[in-house]
N, C-alpha and C positions, 0 to 999 in steps of 0.2 A: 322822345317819348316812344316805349316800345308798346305797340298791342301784343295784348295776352292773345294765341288763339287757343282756344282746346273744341273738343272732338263734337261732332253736331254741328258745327259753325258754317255757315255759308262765307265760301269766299269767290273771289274770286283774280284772274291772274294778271302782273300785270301787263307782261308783254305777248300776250294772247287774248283770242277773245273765246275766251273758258271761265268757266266760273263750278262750281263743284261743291260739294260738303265736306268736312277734313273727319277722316275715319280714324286716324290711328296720328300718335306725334311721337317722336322721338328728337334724340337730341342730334341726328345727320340730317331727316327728312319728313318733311308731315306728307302723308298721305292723303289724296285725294279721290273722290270719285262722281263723277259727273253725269248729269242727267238719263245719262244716256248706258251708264253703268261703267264707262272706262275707269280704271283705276290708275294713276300714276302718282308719284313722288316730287314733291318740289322743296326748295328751300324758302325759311319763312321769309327771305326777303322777295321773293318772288311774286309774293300775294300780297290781298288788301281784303279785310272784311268786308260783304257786300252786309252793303246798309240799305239796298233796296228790299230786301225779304225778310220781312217781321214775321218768321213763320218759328213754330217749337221747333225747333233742332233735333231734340230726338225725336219725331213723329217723321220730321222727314225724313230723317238717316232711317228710320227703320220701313218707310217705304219703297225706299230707293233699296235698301237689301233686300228685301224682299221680292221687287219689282226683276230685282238681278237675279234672284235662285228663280224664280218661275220662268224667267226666259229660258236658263240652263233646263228645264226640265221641261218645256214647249219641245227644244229641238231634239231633231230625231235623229237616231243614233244610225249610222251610214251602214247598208246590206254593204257585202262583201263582192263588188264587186270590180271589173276591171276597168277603171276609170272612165264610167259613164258610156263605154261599148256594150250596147244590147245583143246579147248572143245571139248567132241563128240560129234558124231552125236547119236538122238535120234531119236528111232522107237517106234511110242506108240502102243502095239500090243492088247490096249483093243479094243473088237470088235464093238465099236459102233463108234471108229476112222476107222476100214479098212470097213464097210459097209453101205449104206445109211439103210438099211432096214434088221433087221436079221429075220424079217418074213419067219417063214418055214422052219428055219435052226436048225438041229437037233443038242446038246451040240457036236458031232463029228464034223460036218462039222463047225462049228464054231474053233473048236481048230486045223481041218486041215489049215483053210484060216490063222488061228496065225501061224502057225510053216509055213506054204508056203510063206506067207510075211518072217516073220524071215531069212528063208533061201534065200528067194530074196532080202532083205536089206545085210545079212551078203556078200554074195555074190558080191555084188554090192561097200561094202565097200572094198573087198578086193579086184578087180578087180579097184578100184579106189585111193588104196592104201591110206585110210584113216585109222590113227591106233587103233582110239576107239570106240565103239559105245557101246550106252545104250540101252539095251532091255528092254521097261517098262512094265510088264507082268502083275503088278499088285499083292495080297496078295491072296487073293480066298483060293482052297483047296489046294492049290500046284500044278495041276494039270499041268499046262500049263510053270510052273515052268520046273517043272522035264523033260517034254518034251523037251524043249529049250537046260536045261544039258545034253541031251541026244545027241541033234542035234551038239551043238557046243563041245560034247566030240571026234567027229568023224572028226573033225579037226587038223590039227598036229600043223599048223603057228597058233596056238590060245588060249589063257590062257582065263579065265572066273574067274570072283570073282562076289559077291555082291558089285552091285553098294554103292556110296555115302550114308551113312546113312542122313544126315543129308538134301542133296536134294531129295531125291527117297524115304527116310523110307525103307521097307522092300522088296516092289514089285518094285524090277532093278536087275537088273543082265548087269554087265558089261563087253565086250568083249571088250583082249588088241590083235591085231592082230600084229605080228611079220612082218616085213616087207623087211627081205632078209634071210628067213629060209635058212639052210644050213644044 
């Protein structure tokens, strides 16, 4: 004796412990979808009607879709970004970003106002507990380089490498600031 199944019906599987509503039948595979909203395909010798759930069949088929498009439309569509990498922040420490006019300013006092910003951005990121920042210094002689590794070697919560080759080139230096030193 075969059971009829058609669409609304609670079944459930039998060499699984799944049970589901059959949505759709055809003559290869009846369609299933299960509490939980999975949908898959099985053959009807695969099931048995549950006889435990005396429920209307379309009332539930039609909360279970329903229940499935409102999840679809709870989840939030993914910003664009670089697999869950929080950008840093950048400090551009050429001096014609930190000063309207470098009239007057002798090669020192230009490289003091770089490392006094630096250490007021670095400063400011750790005090703000932001974990990365780019120091864009630039290629030059190295000069302002070296000073920088000097500054953030005196730091204990803070690793330094060269920035990004690929965005930065050569002038970045990138600071990763630890954020529960111990």
């Amino acid at each position: 004796m075969r059971t009829q199944f058609k669409i609304g019906q609670s079944v459930t599987l039998l060499d699984d412990d799944l049970s589901g509503i059959i949505t759709q039948i055809s003559a290869e595979a009846i369609s299933i979808i299960t509490s939980d909203g999975f949908e898959f395909d099985v053959n009807a010798h695969e099931i048995v009607p549950d006889k435990t759930l005396d429920l209307d069949f379309d009332q539930n088929l039609d909360s279970l879709i329903k229940e499935k498009e409102s999840s679809y439309k709870k989840r939030k569509k993914p910003v664009a970004k670089a697999k869950g990498v929080v950008p840093p922040m950048e400090v551009d420490l050429h001096i014609h970003q930190l000063t309207k006019s470098e009239r007057g300013m002798t090669a020192h006092d230009k490289l003091n106002l770089q490392i006094d910003t630096a250490r007021h951005k670095l400063e400011f990121a750790i005090d703000k507990r932001i974990q990365r920042v780019v120091f864009i210094h630039g290629v030059g002689e190295g000069v302002l380089k070296a000073e920088l590794e000097y500054l953030f070697s005196r730091y204990d919560t803070i690793k330094f490498y060269d920035a990004n080759y690929q965005r930065y080139g050569l002038g970045a230096t990138e600071v990763y600031i630890y954020q529960n030193p111990e």
